[in-house]
C-alpha positions in Angstrom: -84.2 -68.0 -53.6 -82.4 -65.1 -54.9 -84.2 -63.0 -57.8 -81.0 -64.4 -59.8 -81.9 -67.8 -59.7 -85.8 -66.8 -60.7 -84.7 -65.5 -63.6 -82.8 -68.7 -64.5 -85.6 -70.8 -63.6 -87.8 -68.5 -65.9 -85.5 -68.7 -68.7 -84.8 -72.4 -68.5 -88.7 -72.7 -68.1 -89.1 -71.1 -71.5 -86.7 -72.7 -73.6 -88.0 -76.0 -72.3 -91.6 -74.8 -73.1 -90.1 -73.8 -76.3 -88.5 -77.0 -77.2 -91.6 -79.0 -76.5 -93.6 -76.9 -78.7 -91.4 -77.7 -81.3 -91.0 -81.0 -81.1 -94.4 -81.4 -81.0 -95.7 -79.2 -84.3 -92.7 -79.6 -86.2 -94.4 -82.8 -88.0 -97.7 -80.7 -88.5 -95.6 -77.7 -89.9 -93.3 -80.2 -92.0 -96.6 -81.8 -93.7 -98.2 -78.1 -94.6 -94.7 -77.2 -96.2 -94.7 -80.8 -98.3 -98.3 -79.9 -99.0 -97.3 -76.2 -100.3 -94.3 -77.4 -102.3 -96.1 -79.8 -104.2 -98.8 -77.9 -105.0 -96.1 -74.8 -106.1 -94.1 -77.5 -108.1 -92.4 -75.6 -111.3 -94.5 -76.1 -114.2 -92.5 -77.0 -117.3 -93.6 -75.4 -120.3 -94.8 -78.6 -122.9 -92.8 -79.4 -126.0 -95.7 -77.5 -128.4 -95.6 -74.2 -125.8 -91.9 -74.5 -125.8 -92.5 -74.1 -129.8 -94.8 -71.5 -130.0 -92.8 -69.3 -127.6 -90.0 -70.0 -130.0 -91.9 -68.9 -132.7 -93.0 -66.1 -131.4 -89.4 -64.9 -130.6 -88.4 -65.6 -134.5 -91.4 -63.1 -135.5 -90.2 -60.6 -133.0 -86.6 -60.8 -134.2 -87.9 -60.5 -137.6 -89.5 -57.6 -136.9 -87.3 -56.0 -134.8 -85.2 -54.5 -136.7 -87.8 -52.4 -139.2 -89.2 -51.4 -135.7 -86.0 -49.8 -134.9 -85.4 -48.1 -138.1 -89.2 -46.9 -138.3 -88.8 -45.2 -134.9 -85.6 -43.6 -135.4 -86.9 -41.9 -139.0 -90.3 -40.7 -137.1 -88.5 -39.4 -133.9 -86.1 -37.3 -136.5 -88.6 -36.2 -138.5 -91.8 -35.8 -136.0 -89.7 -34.7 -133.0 -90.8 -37.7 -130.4 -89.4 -37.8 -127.2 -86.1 -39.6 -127.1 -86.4 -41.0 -123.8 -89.4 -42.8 -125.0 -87.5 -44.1 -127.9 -85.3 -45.4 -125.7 -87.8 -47.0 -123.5 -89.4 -48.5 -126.5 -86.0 -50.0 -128.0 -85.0 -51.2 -124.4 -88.6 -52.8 -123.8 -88.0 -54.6 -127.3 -84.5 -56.1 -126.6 -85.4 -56.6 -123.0 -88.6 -59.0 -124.0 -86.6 -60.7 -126.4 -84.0 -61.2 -124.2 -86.6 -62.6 -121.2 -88.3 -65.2 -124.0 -84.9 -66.8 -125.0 -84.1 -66.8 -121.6 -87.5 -69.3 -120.5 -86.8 -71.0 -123.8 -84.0 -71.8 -122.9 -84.3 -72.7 -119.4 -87.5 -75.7 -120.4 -85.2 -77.1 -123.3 -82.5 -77.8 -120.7 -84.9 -79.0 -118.5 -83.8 -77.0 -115.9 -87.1 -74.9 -114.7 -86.3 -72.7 -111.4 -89.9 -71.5 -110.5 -88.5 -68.3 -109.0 -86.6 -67.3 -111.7 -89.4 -68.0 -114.2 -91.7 -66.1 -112.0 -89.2 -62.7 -112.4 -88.3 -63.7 -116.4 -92.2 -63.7 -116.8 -93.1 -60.4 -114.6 -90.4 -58.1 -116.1 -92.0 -59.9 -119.9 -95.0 -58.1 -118.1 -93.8 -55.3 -117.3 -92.1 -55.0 -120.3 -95.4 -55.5 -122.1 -96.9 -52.6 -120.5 -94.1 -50.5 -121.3 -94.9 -51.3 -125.1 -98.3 -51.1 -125.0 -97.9 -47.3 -123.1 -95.4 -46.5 -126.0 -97.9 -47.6 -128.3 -100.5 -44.9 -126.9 -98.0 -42.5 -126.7 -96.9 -42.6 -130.2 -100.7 -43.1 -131.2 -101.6 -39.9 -129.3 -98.2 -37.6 -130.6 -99.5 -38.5 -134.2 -103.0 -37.5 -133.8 -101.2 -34.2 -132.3 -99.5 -34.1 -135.4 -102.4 -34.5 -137.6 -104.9 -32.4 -135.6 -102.3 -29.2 -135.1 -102.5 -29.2 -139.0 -98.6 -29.1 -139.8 -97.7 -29.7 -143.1 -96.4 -33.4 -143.8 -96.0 -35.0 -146.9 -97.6 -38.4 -147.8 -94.3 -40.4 -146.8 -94.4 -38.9 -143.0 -98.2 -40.0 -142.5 -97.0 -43.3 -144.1 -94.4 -43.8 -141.7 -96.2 -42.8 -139.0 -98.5 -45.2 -139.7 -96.1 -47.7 -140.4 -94.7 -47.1 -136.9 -98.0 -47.7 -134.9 -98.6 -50.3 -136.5 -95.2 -52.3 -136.4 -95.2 -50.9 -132.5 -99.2 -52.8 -132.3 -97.9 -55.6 -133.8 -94.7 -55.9 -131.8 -96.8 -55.2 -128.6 -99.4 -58.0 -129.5 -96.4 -60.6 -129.2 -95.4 -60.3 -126.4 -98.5 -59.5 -124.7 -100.0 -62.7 -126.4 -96.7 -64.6 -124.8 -97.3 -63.2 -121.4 -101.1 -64.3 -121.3 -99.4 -67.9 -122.3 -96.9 -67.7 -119.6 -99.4 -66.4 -116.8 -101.7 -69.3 -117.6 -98.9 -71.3 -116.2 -98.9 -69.9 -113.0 -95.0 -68.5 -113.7 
């Protein structure tokens, strides 16, 4: 035999090999996969969670908007970072944004697990941002008030206005993540 007609016989050997193998585990593999999907079905969301999420996102629009106009005044009158602002504005729209979004996605009935699974990690991450916006703000005022600068009653007020809107704010959604999590999103 000629080392080209080895090599054929090898090859021909393998896929053959190959094919067997195949045919033989593919039920085994096909039962594990049955087995994984039904166990990673997509969890709707019931009727009352569904509710709550919604009223959660009616607080947060409520209180939105005073959130916004607190930290604009502070940032122009204490001198905050304006790229942290920004991060805290974006965080704000960007949570409400992901909430309507699963809201909207159990009333239609029309749950993709995947997509529920990003909706409810960027919430998260969204979340954190808020809640390192919060310490950030929370230590820049006790700069403030430690270096001794002279403020008035209404900047302490509205510095304490904003940390606590921004608390508030931050409690929402980290209150709607722990909700969504427990669903295994």
């Amino acid at each position: 035999m000629k080392i080209v007609d080895i090599e054929r016989l090898h090859k021909t050997v393998r896929y053959v090999l190959i094919g067997i193998l195949v045919g033989v585990l593919s039920p085994y593999c096909l039962a594990e996969e049955t087995q994984v999907t039904e166990e990673a079905a997509p969890q709707q969301l019931a009727a009352e969670e569904v509710q709550a999420l919604d009223g959660v996102l009616s607080e947060m629009k409520a209180l939105a908007p005073k959130l916004r106009v607190t930290l604009r005044s502070v940032r122009r009158q204490v001198g905050f970072d304006a790229r942290k602002i920004h991060n805290v504005e974006r965080n704000i729209s960007q949570s409400q944004k992901d909430i309507e979004r699963l809201i909207a996605m159990h009333q239609r009935g029309a749950v993709n697990q995947m997509r529920a699974h990003f909706l409810v990690d960027d919430l998260r991450r969204k979340s954190d941002g808020l809640r390192e916006s919060l310490n950030y703000v929370v230590l820049r005022v006790r700069e403030l008030d430690s270096a001794g600068a002279p403020n008035n009653g209404s900047d302490s007020e509205s510095n304490d206005a904003l940390v606590e809107l921004l608390g508030l704010y931050s409690s929402l959604v980290d209150d709607s993540v722990a909700m969504l999590q427990e669903k295994a999103f």
